[in-house]
C-alpha positions as CSV (number, residue, x, y, z in Angstrom):
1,X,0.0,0.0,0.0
2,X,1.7,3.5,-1.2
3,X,2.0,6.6,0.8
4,X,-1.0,8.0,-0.8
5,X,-3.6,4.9,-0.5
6,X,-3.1,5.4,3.5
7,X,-3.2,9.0,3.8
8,X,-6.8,8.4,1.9
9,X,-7.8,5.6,4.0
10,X,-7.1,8.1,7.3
11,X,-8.9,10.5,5.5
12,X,-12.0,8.9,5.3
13,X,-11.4,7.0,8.3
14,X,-10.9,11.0,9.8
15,X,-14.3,11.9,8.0
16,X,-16.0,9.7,9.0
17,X,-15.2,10.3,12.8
18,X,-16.2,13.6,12.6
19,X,-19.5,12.9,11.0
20,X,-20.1,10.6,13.8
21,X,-19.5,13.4,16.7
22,X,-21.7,15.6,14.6
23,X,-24.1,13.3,14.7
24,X,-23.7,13.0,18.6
25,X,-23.7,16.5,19.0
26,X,-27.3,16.8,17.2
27,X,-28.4,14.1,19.2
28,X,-26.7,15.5,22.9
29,X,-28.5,18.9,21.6
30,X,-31.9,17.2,21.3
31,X,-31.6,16.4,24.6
32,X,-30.8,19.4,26.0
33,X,-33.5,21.1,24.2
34,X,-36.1,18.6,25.3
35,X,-34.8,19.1,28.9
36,X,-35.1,22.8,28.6
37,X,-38.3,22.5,27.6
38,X,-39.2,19.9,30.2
39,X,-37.8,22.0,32.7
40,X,-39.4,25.6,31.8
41,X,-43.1,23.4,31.4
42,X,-42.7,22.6,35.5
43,X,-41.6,25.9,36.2
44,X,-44.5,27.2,34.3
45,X,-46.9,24.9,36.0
46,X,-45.2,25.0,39.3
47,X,-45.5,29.0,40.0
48,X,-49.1,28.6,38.2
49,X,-49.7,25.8,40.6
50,X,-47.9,27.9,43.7
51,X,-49.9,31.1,42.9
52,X,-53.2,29.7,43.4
53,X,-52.1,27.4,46.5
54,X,-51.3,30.5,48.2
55,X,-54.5,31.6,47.2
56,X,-56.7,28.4,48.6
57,X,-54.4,28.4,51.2
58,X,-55.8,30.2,54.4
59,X,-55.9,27.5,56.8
60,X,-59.4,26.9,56.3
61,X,-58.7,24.2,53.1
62,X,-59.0,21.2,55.5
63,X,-62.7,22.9,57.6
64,X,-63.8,23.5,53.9
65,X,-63.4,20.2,52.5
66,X,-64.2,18.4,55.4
67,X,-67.3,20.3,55.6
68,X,-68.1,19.3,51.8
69,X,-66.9,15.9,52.4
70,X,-69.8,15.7,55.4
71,X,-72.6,16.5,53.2
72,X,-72.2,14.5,50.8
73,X,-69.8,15.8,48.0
74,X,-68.2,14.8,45.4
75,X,-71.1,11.9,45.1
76,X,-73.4,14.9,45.8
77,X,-72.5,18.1,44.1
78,X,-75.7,19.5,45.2
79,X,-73.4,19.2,49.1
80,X,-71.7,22.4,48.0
81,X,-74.3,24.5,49.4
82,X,-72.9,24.1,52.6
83,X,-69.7,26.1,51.2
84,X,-70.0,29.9,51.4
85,X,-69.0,31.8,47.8
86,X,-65.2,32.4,49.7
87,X,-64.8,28.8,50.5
88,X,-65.7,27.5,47.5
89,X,-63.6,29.9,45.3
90,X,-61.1,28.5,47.6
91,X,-62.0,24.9,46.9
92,X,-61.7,25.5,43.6
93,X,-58.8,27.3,43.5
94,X,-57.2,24.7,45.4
95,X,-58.3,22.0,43.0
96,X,-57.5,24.0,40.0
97,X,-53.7,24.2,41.4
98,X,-53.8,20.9,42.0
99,X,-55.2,20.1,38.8
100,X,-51.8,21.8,37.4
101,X,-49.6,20.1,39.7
102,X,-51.3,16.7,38.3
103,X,-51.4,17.7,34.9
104,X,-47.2,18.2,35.1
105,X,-46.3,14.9,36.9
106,X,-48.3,13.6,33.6
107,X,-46.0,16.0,31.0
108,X,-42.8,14.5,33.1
109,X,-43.9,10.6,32.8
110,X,-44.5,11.5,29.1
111,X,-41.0,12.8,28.7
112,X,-39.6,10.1,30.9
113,X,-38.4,11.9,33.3
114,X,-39.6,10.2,36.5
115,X,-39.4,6.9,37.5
116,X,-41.9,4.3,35.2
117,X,-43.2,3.0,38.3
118,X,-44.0,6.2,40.0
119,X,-45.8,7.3,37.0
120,X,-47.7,3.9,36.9
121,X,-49.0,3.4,39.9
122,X,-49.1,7.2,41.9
123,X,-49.7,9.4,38.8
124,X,-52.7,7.5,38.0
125,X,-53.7,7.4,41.5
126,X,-53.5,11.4,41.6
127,X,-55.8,11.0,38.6
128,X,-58.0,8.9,40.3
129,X,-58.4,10.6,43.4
130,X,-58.7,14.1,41.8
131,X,-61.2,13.2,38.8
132,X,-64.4,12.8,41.0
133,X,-63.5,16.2,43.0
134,X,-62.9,18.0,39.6
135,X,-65.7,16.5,38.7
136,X,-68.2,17.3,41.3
137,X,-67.1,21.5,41.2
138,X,-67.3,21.2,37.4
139,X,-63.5,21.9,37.1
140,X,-62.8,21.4,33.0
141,X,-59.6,20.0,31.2
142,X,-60.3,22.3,28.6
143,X,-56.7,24.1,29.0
144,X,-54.4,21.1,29.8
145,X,-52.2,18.6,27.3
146,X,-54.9,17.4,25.0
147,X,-52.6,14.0,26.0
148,X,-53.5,14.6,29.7
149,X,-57.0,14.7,28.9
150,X,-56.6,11.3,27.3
151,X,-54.9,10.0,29.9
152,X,-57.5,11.5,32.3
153,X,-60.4,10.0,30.1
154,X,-58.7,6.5,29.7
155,X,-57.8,6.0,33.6
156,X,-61.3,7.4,34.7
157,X,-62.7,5.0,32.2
158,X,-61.2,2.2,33.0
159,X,-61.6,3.1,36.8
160,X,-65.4,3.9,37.0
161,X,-65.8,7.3,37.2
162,X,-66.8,10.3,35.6
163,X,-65.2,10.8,32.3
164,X,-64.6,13.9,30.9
165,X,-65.2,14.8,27.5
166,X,-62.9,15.0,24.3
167,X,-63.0,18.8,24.7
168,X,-61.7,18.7,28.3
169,X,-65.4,19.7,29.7
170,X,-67.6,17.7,31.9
């Protein structure tokens, strides 16, 4: 082999190296922009989530859902009567930031960012728990992950309870 048939042969072999750390560096960038984005969506929905906990959150959450939870609701919606206007824009409030806080766990499981099991087994028991409440105050979807709605509908389906529509609305 001459001179010049190795010099070619490192060439390509040289070429083809640096098409391959391209090709890593597209693929470590993807990542990095999918984290980004990850990250900024549970920011968003965490001071979303914070700013209307601290509104619910006089002290008065547990007297107002206990005091739902006595007459009757969420099997009852009429129960809410008991509720003054305050402490039911509180309830709401409360679920509604909730209702964010559940609606992010899903975005992470669908980006695989928590653990599978975790987002097997507690995610859909978040669902499951917060579905008939949501439910019962007439809390929509409507402005959630058209894939969280899904998931929403699917688990509440296959769990019994009230199933929300398509749109997100009850």
């Amino acid at each position: 082999m001459t001179a010049e048939e190795i010099n070619q042969w490192l060439s390509t072999l040289t070429n083809i190296g640096v098409l391959i750390g391209v090709i890593l560096l597209v693929f470590e960038l993807d990542q990095n922009a999918d984290l980004t984005r990850a990250e900024i969506h549970a920011m968003r929905a965490e001071a979303k989530a914070e700013r209307q906990m601290s509104l619910a959150n006089s002290g008065e959450i547990s007297r107002i859902f206990n005091a739902a939870f006595e007459a009757g609701f969420p099997r009852d919606p009429n129960a809410l009567g008991v509720l003054t206007a305050e402490d039911l824009f509180r309830a709401r409030t409360f679920l509604s930031g909730l209702k964010e806080a559940v609606g992010n766990w899903h975005f992470q499981c669908q980006r695989r960012m928590l653990d599978e099991e975790l987002c097997d087994s507690g995610y859909q028991a978040q669902v499951r728990n917060l579905v008939p409440l949501l439910h019962g105050m007439n809390i929509g979807v409507s402005d959630m992950r058209s894939s969280f709605v899904e998931d929403m509908r699917r688990i509440a389906k296959a769990e019994g309870l009230p199933v929300p529509k398509a749109d997100g609305t009850w």
